[in-house]
N, C-alpha and C positions, 0 to 999 in steps of 0.2 A: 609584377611591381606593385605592392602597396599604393604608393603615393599617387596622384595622377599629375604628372609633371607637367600639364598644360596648365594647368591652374598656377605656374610660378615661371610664364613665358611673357606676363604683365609687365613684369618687371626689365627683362630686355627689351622689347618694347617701347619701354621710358628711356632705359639707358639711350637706346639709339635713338631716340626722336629730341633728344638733349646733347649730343655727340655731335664735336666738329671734329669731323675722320679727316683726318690731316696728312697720318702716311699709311694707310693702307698695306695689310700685308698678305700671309696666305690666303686668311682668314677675317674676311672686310664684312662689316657690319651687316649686313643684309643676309648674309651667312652663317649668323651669331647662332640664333636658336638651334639651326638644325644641329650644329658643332655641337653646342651643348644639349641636348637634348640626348644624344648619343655617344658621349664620350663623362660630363662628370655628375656624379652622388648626387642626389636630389636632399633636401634639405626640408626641414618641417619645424619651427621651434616657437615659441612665443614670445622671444624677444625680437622688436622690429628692427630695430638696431644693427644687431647679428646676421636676424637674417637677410633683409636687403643686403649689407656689405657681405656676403656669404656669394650673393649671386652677384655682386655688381665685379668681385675680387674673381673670379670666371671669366666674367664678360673681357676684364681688361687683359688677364692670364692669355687666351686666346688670340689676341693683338700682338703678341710677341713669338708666337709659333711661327716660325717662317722657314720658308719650302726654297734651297738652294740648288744648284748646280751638286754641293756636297751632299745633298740630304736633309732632313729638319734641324733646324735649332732653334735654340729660345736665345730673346734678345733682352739687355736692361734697356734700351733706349729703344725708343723707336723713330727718331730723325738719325741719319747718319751724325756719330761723334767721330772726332780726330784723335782718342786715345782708345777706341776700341781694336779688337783682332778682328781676324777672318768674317765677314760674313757682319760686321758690328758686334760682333761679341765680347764678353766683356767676360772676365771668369773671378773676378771678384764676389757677386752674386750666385755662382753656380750653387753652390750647396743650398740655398734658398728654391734654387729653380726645378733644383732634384727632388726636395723635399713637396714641394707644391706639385710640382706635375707627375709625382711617382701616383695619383688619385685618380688621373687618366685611362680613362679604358682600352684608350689606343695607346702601349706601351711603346710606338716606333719612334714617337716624338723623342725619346729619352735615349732610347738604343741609340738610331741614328746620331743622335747628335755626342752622345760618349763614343763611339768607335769613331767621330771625325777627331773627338777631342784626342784622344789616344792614339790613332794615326798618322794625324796629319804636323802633328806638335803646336797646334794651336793653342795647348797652355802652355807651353816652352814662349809663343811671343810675350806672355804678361805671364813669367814665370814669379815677377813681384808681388802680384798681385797675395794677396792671402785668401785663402778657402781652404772649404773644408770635404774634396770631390770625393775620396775612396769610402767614406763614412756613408755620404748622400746615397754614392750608386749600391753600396750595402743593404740601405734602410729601401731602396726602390726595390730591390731583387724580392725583401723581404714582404713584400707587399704580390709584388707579380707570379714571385714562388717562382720563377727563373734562376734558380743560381748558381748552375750549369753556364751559362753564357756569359757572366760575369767571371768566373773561375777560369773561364779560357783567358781575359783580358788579363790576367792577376799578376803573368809577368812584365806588362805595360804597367797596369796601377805602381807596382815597386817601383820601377826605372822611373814611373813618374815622379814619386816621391822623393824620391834620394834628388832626383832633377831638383826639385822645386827647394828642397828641405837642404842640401847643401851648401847653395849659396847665401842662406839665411845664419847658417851655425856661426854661436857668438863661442868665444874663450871658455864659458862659463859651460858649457856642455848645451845651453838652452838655444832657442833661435828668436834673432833679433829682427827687429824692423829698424831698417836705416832711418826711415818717415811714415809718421804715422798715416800718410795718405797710401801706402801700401797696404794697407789694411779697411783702405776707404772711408777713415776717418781723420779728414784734414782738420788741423786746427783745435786737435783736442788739448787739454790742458795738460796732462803730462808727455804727450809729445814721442819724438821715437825710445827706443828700445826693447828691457825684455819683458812682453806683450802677455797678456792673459789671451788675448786673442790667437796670435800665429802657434803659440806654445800651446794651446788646445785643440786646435786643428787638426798639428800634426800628431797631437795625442789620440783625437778621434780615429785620424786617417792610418794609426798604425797598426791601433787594435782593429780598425776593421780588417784590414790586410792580413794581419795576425790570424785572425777566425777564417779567411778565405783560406789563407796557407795551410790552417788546419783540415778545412773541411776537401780541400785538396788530397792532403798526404803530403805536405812539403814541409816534413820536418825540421828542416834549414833556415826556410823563409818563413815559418812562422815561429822559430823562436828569435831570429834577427828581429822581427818587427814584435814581438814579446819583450825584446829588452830595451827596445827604442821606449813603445809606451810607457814600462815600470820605471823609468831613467824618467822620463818627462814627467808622471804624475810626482814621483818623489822629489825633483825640481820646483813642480809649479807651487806643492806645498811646503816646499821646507825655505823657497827664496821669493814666494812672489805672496807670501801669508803677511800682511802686515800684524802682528800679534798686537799691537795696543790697539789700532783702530778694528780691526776684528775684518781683514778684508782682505779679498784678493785685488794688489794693486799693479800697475807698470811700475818696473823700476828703467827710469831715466837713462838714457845713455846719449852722449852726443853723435852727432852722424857720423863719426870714424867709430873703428871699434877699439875704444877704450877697455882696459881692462876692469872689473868689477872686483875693488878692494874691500867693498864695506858694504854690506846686504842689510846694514840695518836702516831700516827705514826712519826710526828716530833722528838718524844722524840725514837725511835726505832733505833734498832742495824742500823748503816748504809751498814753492807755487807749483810743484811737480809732484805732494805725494800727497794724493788725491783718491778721492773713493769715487770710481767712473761705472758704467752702466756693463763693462766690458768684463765688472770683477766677477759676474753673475756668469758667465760663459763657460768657467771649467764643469760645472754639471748640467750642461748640454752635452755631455760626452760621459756622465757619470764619473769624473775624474780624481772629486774629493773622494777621502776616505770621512766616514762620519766624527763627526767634532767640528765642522766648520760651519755648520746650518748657521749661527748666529747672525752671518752677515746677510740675512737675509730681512733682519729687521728693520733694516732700511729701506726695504722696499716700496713701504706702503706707509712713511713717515713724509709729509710734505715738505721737513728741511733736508731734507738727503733729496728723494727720489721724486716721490707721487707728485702727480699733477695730474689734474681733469682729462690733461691732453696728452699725457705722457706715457710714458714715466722719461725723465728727463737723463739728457745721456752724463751728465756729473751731477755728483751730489749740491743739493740748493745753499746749502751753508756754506760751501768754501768758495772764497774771494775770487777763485778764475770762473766762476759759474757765470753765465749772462745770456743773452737774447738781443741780437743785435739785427738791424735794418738797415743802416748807416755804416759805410765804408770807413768813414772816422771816428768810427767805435771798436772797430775792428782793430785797425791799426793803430789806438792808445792800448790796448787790450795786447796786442805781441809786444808794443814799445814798455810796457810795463811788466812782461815776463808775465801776465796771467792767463795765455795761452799760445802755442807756440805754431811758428809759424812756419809752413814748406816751403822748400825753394822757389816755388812759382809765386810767391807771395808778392803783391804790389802796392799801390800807393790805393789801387783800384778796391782794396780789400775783394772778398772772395764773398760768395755765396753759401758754401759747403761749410756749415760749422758745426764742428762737432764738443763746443763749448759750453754746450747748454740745453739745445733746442731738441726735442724727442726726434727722433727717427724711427720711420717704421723698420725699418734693418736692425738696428740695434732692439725695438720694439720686441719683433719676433724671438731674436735670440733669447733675449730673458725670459720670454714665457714659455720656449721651447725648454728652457731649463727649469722653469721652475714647473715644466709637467712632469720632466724625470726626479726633482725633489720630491712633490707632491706625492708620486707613485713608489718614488727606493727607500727614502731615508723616511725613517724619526723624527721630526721635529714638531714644535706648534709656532713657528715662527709667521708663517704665512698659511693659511686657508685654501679651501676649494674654493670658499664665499670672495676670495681676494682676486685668486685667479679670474672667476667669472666678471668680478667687478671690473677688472685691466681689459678683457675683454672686449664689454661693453664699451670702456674708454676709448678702447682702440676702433673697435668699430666705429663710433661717433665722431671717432676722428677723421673718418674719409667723408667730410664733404667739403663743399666750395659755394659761395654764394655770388651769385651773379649780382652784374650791374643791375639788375631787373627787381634784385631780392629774391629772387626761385634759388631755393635750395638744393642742389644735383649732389650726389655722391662723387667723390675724387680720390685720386689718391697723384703724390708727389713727392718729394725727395725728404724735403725738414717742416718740421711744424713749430710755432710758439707754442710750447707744454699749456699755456694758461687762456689763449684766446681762441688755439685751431688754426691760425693763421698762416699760408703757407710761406715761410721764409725761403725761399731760395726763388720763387717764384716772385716773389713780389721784390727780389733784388733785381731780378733780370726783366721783368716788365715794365722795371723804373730804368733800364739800362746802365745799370749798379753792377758792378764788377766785373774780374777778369774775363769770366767765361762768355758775356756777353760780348765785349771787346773780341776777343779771338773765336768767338762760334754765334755767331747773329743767327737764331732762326728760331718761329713761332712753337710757343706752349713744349720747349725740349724735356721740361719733367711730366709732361700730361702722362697719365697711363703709366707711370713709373713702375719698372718691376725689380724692383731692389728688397722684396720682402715676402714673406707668408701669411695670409690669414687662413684660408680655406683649410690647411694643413694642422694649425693648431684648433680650428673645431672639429676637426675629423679624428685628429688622433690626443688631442685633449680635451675638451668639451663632452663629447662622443665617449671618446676613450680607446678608438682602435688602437690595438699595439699589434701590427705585425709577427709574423713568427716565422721560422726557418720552416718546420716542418708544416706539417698540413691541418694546423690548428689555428685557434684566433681567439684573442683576449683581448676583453673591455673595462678597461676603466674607466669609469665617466669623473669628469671630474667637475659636474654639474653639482651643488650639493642639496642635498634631501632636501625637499618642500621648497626649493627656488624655483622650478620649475613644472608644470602639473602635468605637461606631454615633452615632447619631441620624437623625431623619427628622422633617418638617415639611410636614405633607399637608393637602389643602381648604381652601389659599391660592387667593381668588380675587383676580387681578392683570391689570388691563387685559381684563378680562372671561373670559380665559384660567385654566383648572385645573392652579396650579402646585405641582407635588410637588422638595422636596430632600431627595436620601437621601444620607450616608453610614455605610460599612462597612465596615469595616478589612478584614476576610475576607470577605463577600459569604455570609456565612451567612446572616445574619438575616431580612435582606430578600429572598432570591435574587434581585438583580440586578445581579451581580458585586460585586468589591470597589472601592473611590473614592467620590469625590464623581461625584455627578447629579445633574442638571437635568433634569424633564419640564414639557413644558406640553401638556395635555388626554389627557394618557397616554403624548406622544412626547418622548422623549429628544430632546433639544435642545443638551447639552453635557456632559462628563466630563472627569475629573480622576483621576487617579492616588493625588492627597495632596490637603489641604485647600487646594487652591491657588484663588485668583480664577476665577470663570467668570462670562462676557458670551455673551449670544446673541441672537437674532432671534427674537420670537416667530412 
C-alpha cells in the first residue's frame, strides 16, 4: 500500500469524539477505524473539503451496515421508521447504497443483502417505491468481477422487474408515478405522473438485464428486455423532451390514470411544466441519443439551478421554486397550485420538500450523470472545472454547527441551497410537522443515508470506470492544473490491489511525475497529464 492510512485515522477520531451514537448498529463507533482501515480505498487529495467529507461519508456509510437474523443489509434510517420494510429497510435508496458500497472490500455486505432482497420479496413490500436495483447490482459485479453470481440471480432480477415495472404502466406505453412521494420526492412542483425519474430506472434496469441475458446466452430474455429499453429511451425522448424550453420534464397526470391526449408541453399547466433537477437523470443511464446536451446549461446558471449549496431541485426562476421553514408557507404554496401536495398532506405542513431545497439524493443523481456526459458525449455545455466546483459544494455542504459555534461535518435529508441550513431538521427540532406528530424521536435524519459521495470521487473525480473483463479504465475528471497530487490506494477491483497516483512533480509520492496505474504493486499504465488510461490486469 502506497499511502500510510494511519495518518488519515485523525479524522475518525474527531468524528467520534463529536458523535452522539444514538442507535448503534453492527458496527458502533469504537469499531469505526478498524472497519475501515480494512474494508474502504484510502484517499490523498488537496482539497480539505473533499477530503474530510471523503472520510466522514465512510464513517457514517458503516452505521448503516447491519448484521440480521437474514444476513447484512444497509439501512436509510437508523432509528426505526413506520414506512420502512424488513429489517428497516427502505429500497427507495437502494441503487445509491449499491453504488456506494459496491467500493467495499468485503463484497457480502451487498451479496447478502440482494439474495434477501430477491428471496425473500422484500422489494415486493415497497414495490412503489422507485429505484433503480438491476443497474446498481450490474455496476457492483462490474467492480468485483463476479458475474457469475449475479447471472444465476438474473431469472429473479426479470420477475423482479416485470413485479415492480407492471403495476406502474400508464396507457401511453411509459410508467407512471401515482405521487410523486413514490419516487421519494414529496411536494415537488410538478407532482405525480410521467416521471424522468421511474422511466429511467427502468430504462437503466432493462438494459442491464439485457447485457446479463446476453452475457448468459438467453437469447429470449435478452431481446425482451432489448425492446423494453429501446421503447422507453424512444419515449423518454420523443414525450418527456420539452423542445421550446430544451428539457427533460414530468408531464402531469392526475392520481387516476387519465389518458394522455396532448404531449405538447406548450399547451401544459403552467405551475406544472417545470424544469426540475430530475430532467438531468436520463443520462445517468446514458439514455439520450446525442442532441439534447443543451439542457445542461442550466446547470451552473444561478436562475435555474446553482446555488453555493446546491444545486437546487427546481429551477430558481419559476414561481413554484421556494425554501420554506414554516408550515404556513407550505400550505399557501399547495393552496396556490405552486406545488403539489400528497395525500398525507396536513394543515401541519410537511418536512420533505422537494420544491426547492437541494438534496443530497437528487444531488448525487445529477453528477452521477453528468460524469457519464462528461465521459460519452460531445458537448461544452459543462466542464470538468464545473464538475469539481459542485463537488466541492457538495462537500461543504455536510456540515452542522453547534450551539457551541464547533463546526462538525453532517449529513441530513434537505438543505437551504443558499445558507447550508438543514430544513427537515430544523422542522422537526421546532416540532413542525407531520412526521414529528406521528414519529417523535431524537436527531431521525442524523447520519442520513439517502445519497453517494465516496462513489462519485472514486469513479468520477478518480475516474475508475469498472469493466466486465479483466481490464480497468480511468478517467479522471479532475481537470489539468487544478490539482498538483492526489492518490487513491486499497481499491480492491476484480480481486486485484489497485493504487492511482497522480503528481505534478513526482515529489510527493516518489514515483515520478503523471498519472499511474498499479495493480498489486505493479505499474500497469502511465500518463504524462490526466489523460485516460486502460489496461490489462
Amino acid at each position: 500500500m502506497l499511502l500510510n492510512k494511519e495518518i488519515f485515522k485523525p479524522y475518525i477520531d474527531r468524528f467520534n469524539e463529536k458523535d452522539s451514537e444514538l442507535y448503534a448498529q453492527a458496527i458502533d463507533n469504537a469499531s469505526a477505524w478498524m472497519w475501515m482501515a480494512e474494508n474502504v480505498p484510502f484517499l490523498d487529495c488537496p482539497d480539505p473539503e473533499i477530503l474530510e467529507t471523503y472520510y466522514f461519508r465512510w464513517w457514517t456509510f458503516r452505521k448503516h451496515v447491519k448484521h440480521t437474523e437474514d444476513g447484512w443489509v444497509i439501512t436509510e434510517f437508523l432509528p426505526q421508521v413506520t414506512w420502512s420494510g424488513r429489517h428497516n429497510t427502505i429500497c427507495g435508496p437502494l441503487g445509491h447504497h449499491i453504488y456506494e458500497g459496491r467500493w467495499l472490500r468485503n463484497s457480502e455486505y451487498l451479496t447478502n443483502y440482494t439474495d434477501l432482497l430477491l428471496h425473500t420479496n422484500m422489494l415486493d413490500s415497497k414495490a412503489e417505491s422507485s429505484t433503480w436495483f438491476a443497474d446498481a447490482m450490474y455496476q457492483f459485479c462490474k467492480v468485483t468481477g463476479n458475474m457469475d453470481w449475479l447471472l444465476r440471480l438474473l431469472p429473479k432480477l426479470a420477475e423482479n422487474f416485470h413485479f415492480r415495472a407492471d403495476r406502474h404502466l400508464h396507457a401511453s406505453g411509459m410508467y407512471w408515478s401515482r405521487d410523486d412521494a413514490q419516487d421519494g420526492m414529496e411536494f415537488s412542483v410538478s407532482g405525480p405522473g410521467l416521471r424522468p425519474t421511474l422511466n429511467s430506472y427502468l430504462y437503466g434496469d432493462a438494459k442491464a438485464i439485457a447485457r446479463l441475458a446476453e452475457l448468459a446466452g438467453n437469447d429470449p430474455l435478452q431481446k425482451e428486455f432489448a425492446r423494453i429499453a429501446d421503447k422507453l429511451k424512444s419515449l423518454v425522448q420523443d414525450k418527456l423532451w420539452d423542445s421550446k424550453d430544451r428539457f427533460f420534464k414530468t408531464y402531469t397526470l392526475a392520481r387516476t390514470e387519465d389518458a394522455v391526449e396532448d404531449w405538447d408541453f406548450a399547451n401544459a399547466d403552467p405551475n406544472r411544466s417545470v424544469c426540475e433537477l430530475v430532467g438531468y437523470i436520463p443520462w445517468y443511464f446514458d439514455l439520450p441519443d446525442p442532441g439534447f446536451e443543451d439542457a445542461w446549461i442550466r446547470l451552473m446558471d444561478p436562475m435555474d439551478f446553482y446555488a453555493p449549496f446546491g444545486p437546487t431541485t427546481v429551477q430558481q426562476r419559476h414561481p413554484g421554486f421556494g425554501v420554506y421553514y414554516e408550515p404556513e408557507e407550505l400550505v399557501k404554496a399547495v393552496n396556490e397550485g405552486r406545488c403539489y401536495a400528497t395525500p398525507y398532506f396536513t394543515e401541519d405542513g410537511h418536512e420533505c420538500l422537494w420544491n426547492g431545497p437541494s438534496w443530497p439524493y437528487a444531488t448525487t443523481q445529477t453528477l452521477k450523470a453528468m460524469e457519464h456526459l462528461l465521459n460519452s458525449y460531445a458537448q461544452s455545455f459543462v466542464t470538468k472545472a464545473d464538475y469539481l466546483e459542485l463537488m466541492h459544494n457538495y462537500a461543504r455542504s455536510h456540515r452542522l454547527t453547534l450551539e457551541d459555534g464547533t463546526v462538525v461535518p453532517f449529513i441530513d435529508e434537505n438543505l437551504d441551497p443558499f445558507t447550508g441550513q438543514w430544513i427537515a431538521r430544523t422542522w422537526l427540532q421546532s416540532k413542525k410537522g407531520v412526521a414529528w406528530r406521528l414519529l417523535p424521536m431524537e436527531e431521525r435524519g442524523k447520519d442520513y443515508n439517502h445519497s453517494c459521495f465516496c462513489d462519485l470521487v472514486i469513479s468520477g473525480l478518480i475516474g475508475i470506470q469498472p469493466c466486465e473483463d479483466d481490464r480497468i479504465e480511468i478517467k479522471p475528471l479532475i481537470p489539468e492544473g487544478s490539482w498538483d497530487y492526489f492518490c487513491l490506494d486499497h481499491l480492491l477491483y476484480h480481486g486485484r490491489e489497485i493504487t492511482v497516483v497522480y503528481d505534478k512533480t513526482g515529489e510527493r509520492y516518489g514515483r515520478g511525475a503523471g498519472l499511474r496505474l498499479y495493480a498489486d504493486g505493479r505499474e500497469i499504465a502511465c500518463s504524462d497529464t490526466l489523460a485516460p488510461l486502460s489496461a490489462d490486469l
